[in-house]
PLY file of the C-alpha trace (Angstrom):
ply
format ascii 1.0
element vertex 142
property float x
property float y
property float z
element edge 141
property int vertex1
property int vertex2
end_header
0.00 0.00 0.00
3.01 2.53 0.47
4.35 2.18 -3.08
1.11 2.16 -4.62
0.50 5.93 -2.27
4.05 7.03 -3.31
4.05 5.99 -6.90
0.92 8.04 -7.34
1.73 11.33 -5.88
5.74 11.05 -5.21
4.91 11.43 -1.39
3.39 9.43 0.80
0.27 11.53 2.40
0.58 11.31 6.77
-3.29 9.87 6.46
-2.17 7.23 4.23
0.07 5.65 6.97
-3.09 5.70 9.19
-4.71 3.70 7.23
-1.64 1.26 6.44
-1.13 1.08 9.99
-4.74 0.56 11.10
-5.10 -2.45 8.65
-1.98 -3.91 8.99
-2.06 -4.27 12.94
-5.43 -5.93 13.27
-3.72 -8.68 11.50
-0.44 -9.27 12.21
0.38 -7.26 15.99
-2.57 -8.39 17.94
-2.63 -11.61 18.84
-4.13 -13.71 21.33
-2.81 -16.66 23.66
-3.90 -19.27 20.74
-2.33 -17.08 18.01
1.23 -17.61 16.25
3.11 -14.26 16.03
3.70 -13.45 12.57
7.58 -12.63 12.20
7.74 -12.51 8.41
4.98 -10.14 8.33
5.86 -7.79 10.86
9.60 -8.19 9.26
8.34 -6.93 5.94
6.27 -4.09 7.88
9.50 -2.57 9.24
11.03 -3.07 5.73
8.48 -0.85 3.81
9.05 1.49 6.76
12.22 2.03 6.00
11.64 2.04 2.25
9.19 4.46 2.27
11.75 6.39 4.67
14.26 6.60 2.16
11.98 6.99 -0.71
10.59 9.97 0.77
14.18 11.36 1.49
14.94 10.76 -2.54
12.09 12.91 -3.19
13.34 15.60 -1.18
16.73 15.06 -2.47
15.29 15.00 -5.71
13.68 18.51 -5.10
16.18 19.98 -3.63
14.14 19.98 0.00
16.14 17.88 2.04
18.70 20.49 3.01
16.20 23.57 3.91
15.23 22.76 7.31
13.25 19.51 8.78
10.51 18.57 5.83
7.19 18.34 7.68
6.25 15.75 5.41
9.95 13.85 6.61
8.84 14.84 10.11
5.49 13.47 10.31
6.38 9.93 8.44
9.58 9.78 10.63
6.76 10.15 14.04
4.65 7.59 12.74
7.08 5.23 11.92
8.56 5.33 15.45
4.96 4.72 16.79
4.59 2.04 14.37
8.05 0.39 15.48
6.87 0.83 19.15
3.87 -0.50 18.46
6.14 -4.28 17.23
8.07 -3.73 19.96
5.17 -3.57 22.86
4.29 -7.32 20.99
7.20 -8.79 20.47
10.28 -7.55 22.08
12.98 -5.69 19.99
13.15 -6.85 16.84
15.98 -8.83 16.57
17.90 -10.67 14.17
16.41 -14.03 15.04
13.26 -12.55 14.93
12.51 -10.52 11.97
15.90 -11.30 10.35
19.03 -9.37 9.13
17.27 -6.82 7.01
14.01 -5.64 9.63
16.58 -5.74 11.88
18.51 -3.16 10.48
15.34 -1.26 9.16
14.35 -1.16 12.98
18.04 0.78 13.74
16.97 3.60 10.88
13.79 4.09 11.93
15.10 4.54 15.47
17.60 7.13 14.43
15.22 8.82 12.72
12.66 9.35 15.56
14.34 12.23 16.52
11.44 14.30 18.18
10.69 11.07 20.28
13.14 11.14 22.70
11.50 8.57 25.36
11.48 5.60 22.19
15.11 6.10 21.20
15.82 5.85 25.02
13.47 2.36 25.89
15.21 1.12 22.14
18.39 1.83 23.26
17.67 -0.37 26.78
16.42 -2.76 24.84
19.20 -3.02 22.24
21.98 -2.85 25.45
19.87 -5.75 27.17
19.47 -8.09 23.94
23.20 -7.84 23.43
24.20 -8.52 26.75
21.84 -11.40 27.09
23.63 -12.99 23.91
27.09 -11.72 25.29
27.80 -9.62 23.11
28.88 -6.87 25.37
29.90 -6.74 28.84
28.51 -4.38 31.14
31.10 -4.34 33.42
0 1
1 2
2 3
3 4
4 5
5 6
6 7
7 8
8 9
9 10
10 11
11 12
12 13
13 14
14 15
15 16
16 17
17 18
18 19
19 20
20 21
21 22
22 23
23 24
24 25
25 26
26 27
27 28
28 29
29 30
30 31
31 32
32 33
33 34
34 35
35 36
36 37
37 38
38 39
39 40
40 41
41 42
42 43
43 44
44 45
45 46
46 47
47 48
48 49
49 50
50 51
51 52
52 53
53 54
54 55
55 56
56 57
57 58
58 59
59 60
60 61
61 62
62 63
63 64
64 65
65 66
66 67
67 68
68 69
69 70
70 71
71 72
72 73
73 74
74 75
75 76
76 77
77 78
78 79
79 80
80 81
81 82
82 83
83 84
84 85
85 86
86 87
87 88
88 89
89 90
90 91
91 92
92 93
93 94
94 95
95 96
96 97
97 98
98 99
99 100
100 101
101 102
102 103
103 104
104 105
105 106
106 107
107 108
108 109
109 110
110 111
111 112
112 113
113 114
114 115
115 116
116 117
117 118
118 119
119 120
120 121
121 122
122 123
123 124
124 125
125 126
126 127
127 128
128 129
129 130
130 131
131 132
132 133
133 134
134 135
135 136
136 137
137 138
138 139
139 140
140 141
């Protein structure tokens, strides 16, 4: 549904990801007790997040936009997709490698760098991030 918004207009309208985002959880994020979470499906979620990330940022390259000041347009998909990513994260944990494979995973670190005006969700990713690595020993904490 985000290609077929952004091929049409070269943007993708902030009520269009509403809509993605209401559709798209009722089937894949909630889940009950005698449900199967559905990994490949919320993997390819946080992949055309981050494609539709950087397609909006070609745009705006594109247009010469992305250097005068924060794009509203860039601001508003960038807020959504953080509560989007939070929204994965409150079901299923951080998104990790063995979850939602290499490429979500790697999605997930964009979007969080680019939810910039949500200072709380970089923090609770970066706890989250700090805690998966250290329970896989990764790093040491001491």
């Amino acid at each position: 549904m985000a290609q077929s918004l952004l091929s049409k207009t070269g943007k993708v309208p902030f009520y269009g990801w509403y809509k993605l985002v209401s559709g798209y959880f009722g089937n894949c994020i909630r889940t009950n007790r005698h449900q199967k979470m559905d990994y490949k499906s919320i993997a390819e979620k946080i992949i055309e997040l981050k494609n539709a990330d950087l397609a909006l940022r070609d745009n705006l390259v594109q247009n010469r936009k992305l250097s005068q000041g924060y794009d509203l347009e860039m601001k508003q998909l960038h807020n959504e997709n953080a509560k989007i990513l939070d929204s994965i994260i409150n079901a299923i944990g951080y998104p990790t490698i063995d979850k939602v494979g290499e490429e979500a995973h790697e999605a997930t670190w964009l979007i969080i760098q680019h939810s910039i005006e949500q200072p709380n969700f970089m923090k609770k990713c970066a706890e989250l991030l700090e805690t998966d690595l250290f329970q896989h020993n990764l790093i040491s904490l001491a």
